[in-house]
VEXDREN-2710 file (C-alpha; in Angstrom, 1 decimal):
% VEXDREN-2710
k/r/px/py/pz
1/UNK/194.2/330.0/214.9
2/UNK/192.0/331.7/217.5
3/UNK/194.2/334.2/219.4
4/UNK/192.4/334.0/222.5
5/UNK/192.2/330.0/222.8
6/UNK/195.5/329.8/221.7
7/UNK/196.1/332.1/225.0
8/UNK/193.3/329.4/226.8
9/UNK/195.2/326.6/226.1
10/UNK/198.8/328.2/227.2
11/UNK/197.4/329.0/230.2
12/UNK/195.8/325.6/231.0
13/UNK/199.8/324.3/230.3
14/UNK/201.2/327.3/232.0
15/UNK/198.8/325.8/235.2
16/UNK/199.4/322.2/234.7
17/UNK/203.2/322.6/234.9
18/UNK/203.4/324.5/237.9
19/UNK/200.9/322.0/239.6
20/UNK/202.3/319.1/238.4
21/UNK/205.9/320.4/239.4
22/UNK/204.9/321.8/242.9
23/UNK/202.5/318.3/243.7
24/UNK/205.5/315.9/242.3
25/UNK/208.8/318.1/243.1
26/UNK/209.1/315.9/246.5
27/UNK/209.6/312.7/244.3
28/UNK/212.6/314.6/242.7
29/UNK/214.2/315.3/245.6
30/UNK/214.0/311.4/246.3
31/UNK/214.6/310.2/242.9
32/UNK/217.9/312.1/242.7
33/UNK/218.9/311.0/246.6
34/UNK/218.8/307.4/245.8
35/UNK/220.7/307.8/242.8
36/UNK/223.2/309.8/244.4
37/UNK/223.6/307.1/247.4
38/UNK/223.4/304.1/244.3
39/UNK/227.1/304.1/243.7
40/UNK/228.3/304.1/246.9
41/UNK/228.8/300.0/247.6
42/UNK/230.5/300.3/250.3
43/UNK/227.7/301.4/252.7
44/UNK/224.2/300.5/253.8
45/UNK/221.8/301.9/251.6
46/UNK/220.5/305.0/253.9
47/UNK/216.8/304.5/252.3
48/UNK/214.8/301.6/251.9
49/UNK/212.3/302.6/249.5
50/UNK/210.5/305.8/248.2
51/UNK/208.1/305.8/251.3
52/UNK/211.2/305.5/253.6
53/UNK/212.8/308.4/251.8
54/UNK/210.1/310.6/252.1
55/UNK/209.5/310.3/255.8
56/UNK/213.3/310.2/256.0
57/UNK/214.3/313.4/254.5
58/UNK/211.2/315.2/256.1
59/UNK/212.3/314.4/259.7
60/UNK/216.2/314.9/259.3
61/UNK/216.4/318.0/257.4
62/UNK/212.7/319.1/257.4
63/UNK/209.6/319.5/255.3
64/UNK/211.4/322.4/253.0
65/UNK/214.3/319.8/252.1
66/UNK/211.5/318.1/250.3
67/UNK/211.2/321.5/248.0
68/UNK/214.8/322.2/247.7
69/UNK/215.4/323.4/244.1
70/UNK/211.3/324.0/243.2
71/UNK/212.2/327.1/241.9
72/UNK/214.1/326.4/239.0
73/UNK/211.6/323.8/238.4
74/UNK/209.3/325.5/238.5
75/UNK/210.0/328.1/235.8
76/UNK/211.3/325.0/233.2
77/UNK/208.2/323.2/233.4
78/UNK/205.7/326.2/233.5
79/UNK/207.2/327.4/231.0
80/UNK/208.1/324.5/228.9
81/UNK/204.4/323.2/229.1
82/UNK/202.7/326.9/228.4
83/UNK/204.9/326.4/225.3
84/UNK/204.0/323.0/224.2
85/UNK/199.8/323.7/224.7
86/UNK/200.5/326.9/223.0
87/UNK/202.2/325.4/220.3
88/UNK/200.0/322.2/220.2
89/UNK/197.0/324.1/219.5
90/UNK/198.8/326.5/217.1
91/UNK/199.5/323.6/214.8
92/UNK/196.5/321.9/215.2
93/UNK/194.7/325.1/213.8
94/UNK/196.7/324.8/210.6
END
């Protein structure tokens, strides 16, 4: 295929996974604390919902707890989705 829209399509995946990672990282964060608290039967759950998490987390540890381990994140999915547009369009050439 076309070099350069193969390159125009890796970039538009490149950009969609660091945007979707950076906008959605702070659902992460909360998915993985409620799973984490899950198995422990013994207590009251410390959040009530998502919404309750979020607010939660924020005022106890801070905003940035909300963004721990973005980093990481961030490369995988940039990465990962640059790849799979790249890729995508590569075969779609053929």
């Amino acid at each position: 295929g076309d070099s350069l829209g193969s390159m125009r399509y890796a970039l538009a995946g490149l950009s969609s996974g660091f945007i979707s990672s950076f906008l959605l990282h702070p659902l992460d964060v909360v998915n993985t604390r409620l799973q984490v608290h899950d198995g422990n039967s013994k207590t009251l759950p410390k959040y009530r919902s998502t919404a309750h998490a979020l607010v939660r987390i924020a005022g106890d540890d801070g905003m940035l707890a909300l963004y721990s381990g973005l980093v990481p994140n961030l490369f995988g999915q940039t990465i990962s989705w640059g790849c799979f547009f790249w890729t995508h369009a590569n075969i779609k050439a053929i």
